[in-house]
C-alpha positions in Angstrom: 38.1 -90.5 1.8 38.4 -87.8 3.8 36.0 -85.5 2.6 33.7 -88.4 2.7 34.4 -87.9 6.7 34.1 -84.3 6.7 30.6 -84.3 4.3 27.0 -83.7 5.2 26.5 -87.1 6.1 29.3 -87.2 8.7 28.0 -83.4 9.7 24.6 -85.4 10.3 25.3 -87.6 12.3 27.4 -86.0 14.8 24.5 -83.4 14.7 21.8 -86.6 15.1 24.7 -87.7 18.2 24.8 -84.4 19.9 20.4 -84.4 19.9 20.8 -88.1 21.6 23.2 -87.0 24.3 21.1 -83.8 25.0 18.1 -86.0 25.0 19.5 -88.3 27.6 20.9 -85.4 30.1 17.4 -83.9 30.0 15.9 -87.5 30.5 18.7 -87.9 33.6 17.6 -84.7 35.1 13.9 -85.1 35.2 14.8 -88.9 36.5 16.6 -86.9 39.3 14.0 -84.3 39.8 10.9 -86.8 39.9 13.1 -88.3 42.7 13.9 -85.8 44.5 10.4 -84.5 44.8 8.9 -87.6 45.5 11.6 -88.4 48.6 10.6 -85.1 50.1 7.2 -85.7 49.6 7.9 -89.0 51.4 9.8 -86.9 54.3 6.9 -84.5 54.6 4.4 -87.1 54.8 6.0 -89.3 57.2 7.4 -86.1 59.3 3.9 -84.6 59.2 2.6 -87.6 60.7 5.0 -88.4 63.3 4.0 -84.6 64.7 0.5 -84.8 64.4 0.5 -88.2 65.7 2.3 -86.9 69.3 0.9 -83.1 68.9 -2.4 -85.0 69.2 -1.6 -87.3 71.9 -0.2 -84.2 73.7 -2.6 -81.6 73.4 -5.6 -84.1 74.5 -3.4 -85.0 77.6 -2.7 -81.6 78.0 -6.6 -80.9 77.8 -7.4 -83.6 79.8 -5.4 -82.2 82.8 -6.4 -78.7 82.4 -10.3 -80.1 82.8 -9.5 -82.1 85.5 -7.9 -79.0 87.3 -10.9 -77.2 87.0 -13.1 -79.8 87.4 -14.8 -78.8 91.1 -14.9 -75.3 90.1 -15.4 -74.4 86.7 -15.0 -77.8 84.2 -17.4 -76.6 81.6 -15.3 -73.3 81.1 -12.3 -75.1 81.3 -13.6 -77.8 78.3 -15.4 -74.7 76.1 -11.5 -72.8 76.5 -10.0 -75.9 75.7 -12.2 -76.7 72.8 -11.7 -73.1 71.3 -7.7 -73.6 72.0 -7.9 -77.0 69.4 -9.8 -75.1 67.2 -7.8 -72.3 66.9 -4.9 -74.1 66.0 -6.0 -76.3 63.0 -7.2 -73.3 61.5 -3.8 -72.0 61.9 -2.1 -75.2 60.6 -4.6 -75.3 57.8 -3.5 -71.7 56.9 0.3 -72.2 57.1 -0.4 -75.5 54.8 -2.3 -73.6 52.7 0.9 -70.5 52.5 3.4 -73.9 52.1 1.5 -76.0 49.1 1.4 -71.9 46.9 5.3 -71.1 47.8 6.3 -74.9 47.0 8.7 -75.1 43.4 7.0 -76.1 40.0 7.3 -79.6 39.6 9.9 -80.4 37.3 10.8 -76.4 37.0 14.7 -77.2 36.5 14.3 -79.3 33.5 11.7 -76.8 32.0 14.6 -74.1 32.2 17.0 -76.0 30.9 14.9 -77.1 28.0 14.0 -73.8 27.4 17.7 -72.7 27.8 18.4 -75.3 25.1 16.1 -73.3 22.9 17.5 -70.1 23.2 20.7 -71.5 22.4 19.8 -73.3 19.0 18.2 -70.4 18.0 20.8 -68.4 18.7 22.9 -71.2 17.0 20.6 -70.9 13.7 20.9 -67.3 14.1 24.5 -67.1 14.1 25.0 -69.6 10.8 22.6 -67.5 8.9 24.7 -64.3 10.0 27.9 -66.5 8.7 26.1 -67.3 5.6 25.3 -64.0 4.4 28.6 -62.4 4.4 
């Protein structure tokens, strides 16, 4: 009975085991990963809101008083300057989302290393038992 335990069968399944626990680590960590990048997606959106939201309402009170200030003199100026001012800046905001959304990490790039690490390894496992075999 005990090389019946110790047999190709029994080599099998622990084999067919090990595949299902690596298959459910990797299933865990791309459950984690989609997570995590949809909570920070959820953080940026709702953080990127919040400051446009009061940069908005505080730049056009900020234009708004720098019109009036001018207004006897030179308003016209004053609203062309301010204008140009808004305009400058969601150019540069479009540029610095634009550097942000290239330098962000590959979706799911943990899991792909580790998968690929995985690789490497049984190869290097298949390798290593032909190696065995042939002295």
């Amino acid at each position: 009975m005990a090389d019946a335990d110790q047999g190709p069968l029994a080599a099998l399944r622990r084999m067919l085991a090990t595949l299902i626990e690596l298959a459910r680590t990797r299933a865990e960590l791309l459950s984690v990963e989609v997570e995590e990048q949809l909570e920070y997606a959820a953080k940026l959106l709702l953080l990127g809101a919040a400051a446009m939201y009061f940069g908005s309402l505080a730049l056009l009170l900020l234009a708004l008083t720098i019109v009036i200030a001018f207004w006897d003199s030179h308003r016209l100026l004053a609203a062309m300057l301010v204008t140009g001012a808004f305009a400058a800046t969601a150019l540069a905001a479009g540029l610095a989302t634009a550097r942000r959304l290239r330098r962000r990490p590959r979706f799911l790039s943990a899991t792909a290393g580790e998968l690929r690490r995985d690789a490497a390894a049984l190869g290097d496992e298949d390798e290593g038992e032909n190696e065995g075999e042939d002295r």
